[in-house]
N, C-alpha and C positions, 0 to 999 in steps of 0.2 A: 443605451444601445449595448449589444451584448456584444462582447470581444469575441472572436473565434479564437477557438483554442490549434493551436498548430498540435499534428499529431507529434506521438512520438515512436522514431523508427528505428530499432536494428536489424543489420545486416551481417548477418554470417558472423555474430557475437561468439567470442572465443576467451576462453582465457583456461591458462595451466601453471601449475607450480609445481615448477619441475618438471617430471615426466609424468605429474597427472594432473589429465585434464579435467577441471572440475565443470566446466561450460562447454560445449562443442555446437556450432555452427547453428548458432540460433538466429531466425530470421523472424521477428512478431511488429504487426503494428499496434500500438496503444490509443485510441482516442476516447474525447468525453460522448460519445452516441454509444458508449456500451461499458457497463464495468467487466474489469477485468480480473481472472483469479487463477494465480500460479501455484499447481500442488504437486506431491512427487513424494517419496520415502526420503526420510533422511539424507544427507550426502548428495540428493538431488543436482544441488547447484543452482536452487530458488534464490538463497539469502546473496549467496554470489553472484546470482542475476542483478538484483537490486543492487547490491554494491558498486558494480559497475556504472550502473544508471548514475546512483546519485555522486558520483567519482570516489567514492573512497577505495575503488580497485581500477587500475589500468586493464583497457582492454589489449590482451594479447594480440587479438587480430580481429579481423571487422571492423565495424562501425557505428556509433550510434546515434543520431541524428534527434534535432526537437526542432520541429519544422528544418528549415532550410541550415539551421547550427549545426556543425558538428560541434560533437561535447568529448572527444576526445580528447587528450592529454589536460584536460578544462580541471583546474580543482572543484572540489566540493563546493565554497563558497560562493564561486560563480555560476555553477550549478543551481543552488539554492537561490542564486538571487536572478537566474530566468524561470524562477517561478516552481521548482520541483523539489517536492517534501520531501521526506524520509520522518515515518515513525520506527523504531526498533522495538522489537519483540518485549524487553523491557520498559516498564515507563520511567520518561524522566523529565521532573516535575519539578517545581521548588518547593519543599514543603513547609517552609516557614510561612510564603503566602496564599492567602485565599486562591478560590479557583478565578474571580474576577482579575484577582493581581497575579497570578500566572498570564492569564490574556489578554496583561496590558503588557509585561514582559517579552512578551513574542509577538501580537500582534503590529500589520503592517502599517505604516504610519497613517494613512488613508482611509483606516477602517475606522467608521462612527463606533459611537455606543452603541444605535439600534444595530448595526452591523454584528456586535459582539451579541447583544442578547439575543441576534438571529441563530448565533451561532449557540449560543447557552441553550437555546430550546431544541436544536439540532442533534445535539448530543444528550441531552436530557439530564441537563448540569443547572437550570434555571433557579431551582429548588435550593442548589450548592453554592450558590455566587459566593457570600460570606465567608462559608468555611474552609479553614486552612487545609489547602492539600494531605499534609502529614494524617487529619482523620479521615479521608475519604478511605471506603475499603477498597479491595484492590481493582475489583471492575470498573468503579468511578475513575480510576484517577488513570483507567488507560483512554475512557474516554473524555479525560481532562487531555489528555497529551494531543488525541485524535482532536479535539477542537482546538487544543492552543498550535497544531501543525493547519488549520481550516484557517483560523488567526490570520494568518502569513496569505492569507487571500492565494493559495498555488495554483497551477493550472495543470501540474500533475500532483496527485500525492500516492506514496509509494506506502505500505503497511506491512508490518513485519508481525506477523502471526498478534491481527490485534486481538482475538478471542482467548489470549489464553490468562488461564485464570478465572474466567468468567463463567457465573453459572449460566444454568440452560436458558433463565428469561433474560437474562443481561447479555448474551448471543445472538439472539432472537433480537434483541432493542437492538442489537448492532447493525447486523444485515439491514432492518428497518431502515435505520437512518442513512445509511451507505446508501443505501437504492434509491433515496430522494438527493443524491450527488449525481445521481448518470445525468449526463448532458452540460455539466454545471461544470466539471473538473474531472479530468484524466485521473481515473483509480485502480491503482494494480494492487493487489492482496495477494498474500503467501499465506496459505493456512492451512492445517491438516484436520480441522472439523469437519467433517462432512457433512452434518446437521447443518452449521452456517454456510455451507459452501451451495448447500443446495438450495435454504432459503435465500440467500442472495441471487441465486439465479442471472450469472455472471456467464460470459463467454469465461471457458475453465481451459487450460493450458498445462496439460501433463509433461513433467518434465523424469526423467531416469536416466541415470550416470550421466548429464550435463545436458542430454539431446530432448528434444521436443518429439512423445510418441503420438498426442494426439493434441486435438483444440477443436472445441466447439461448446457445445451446449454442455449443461452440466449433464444433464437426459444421455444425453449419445454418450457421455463419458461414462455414464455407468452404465453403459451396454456395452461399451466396449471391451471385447476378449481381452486384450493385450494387457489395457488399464487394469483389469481386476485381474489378472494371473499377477502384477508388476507390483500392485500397490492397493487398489480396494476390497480384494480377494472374492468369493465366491458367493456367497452367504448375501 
């Protein structure tokens, strides 16, 4: 039987340091019926979004709810352990072990074998089970980290610009296998490709100096005046 996944909510999300506000009054719901993709220039206040979600930043003001929980003042750990990833922009991997002993390392105790090798074909690591992390090149070993966070069975998982680095067909396999996640697990992505941002074909969420200027389709996002004067320009 399939669990429902409770959404995830903020309200009027804030946060500043100091007298600047890098976040300001963000109000989005997250669920697994739609992926989700957060973009914006630089300084945005994307990576600060996420951080809050997964607690490693106190939220200033507002609130931000996983189902009926507040996760406010909540560490990370308990975060993590109602079920919500975080990958970081960089990968981090073990590199002494294979990509299978990476995803005995982090997988959740509950998960079979077939479970893991669902996931080894998900990511397109099947081929890599063997080899020690340290030679994967670098595209592999983000989607070694993107399955060893799947590992942990989440019910959100959060991505922290997982394309980068990766060439034009290992962006392309990413979005792929992202889009066979809708429905399955709550996924927010931070990214500034626009190639994958479109192949994913994600409800997209513009973010500039910390506020939300638009949300919808990625289509309406690049018709949008505001959006290309702010951040995808003219062309």
């Amino acid at each position: 039987m399939t669990v429902a996944i409770p959404p995830l909510s903020l309200r009027n999300v804030s946060r500043s340091f100091g007298s600047f506000q890098a976040v300001a009054d963000v109000s989005e719901d997250f669920g697994p019926d739609e992926l989700n993709c957060i973009i914006g220039p630089n300084g945005a206040g994307k990576s600060t979004l996420l951080n809050m979600i997964c607690g490693t930043l106190s939220v200033s003001s507002g609130s931000i709810h996983f189902g009926d929980v507040s996760l406010g003042g909540m560490p990370g750990e308990k975060i993590a352990n109602l079920g919500i990833a975080r990958k970081f922009q960089v990968p981090s991997v073990f590199p002494s072990l294979t990509v299978m002993e990476n995803f005995h390392v982090s997988a959740a105790n509950d998960l079979s074998q077939d479970g893991l090798d669902r996931i080894l074909d998900t990511v397109n690591l099947h081929a890599d089970s063997q080899t020690p992390a340290a030679e994967l090149p670098h595209g592999k070993k983000q989607w070694l980290e993107i399955g060893m966070a799947l590992s942990m069975r989440p019910k959100v998982l959060l991505l922290d610009e997982p394309t980068a680095g990766l060439s034009a067909d290992e962006t392309r396999a990413t979005a792929e296998f992202l889009r066979t996640l809708k429905g399955r697990v709550t996924v927010v992505v931070i990214e500034h490709d626009m190639a994958f941002v479109r192949d994913l074909k994600a409800r997209t969420i513009v973010l500039h100096h910390g506020k939300v200027i638009a949300s919808g389709s990625f289509a309406d996002i690049e018709r949008n005046d505001l959006v290309r004067d702010v951040y995808l320009g003219r062309k």
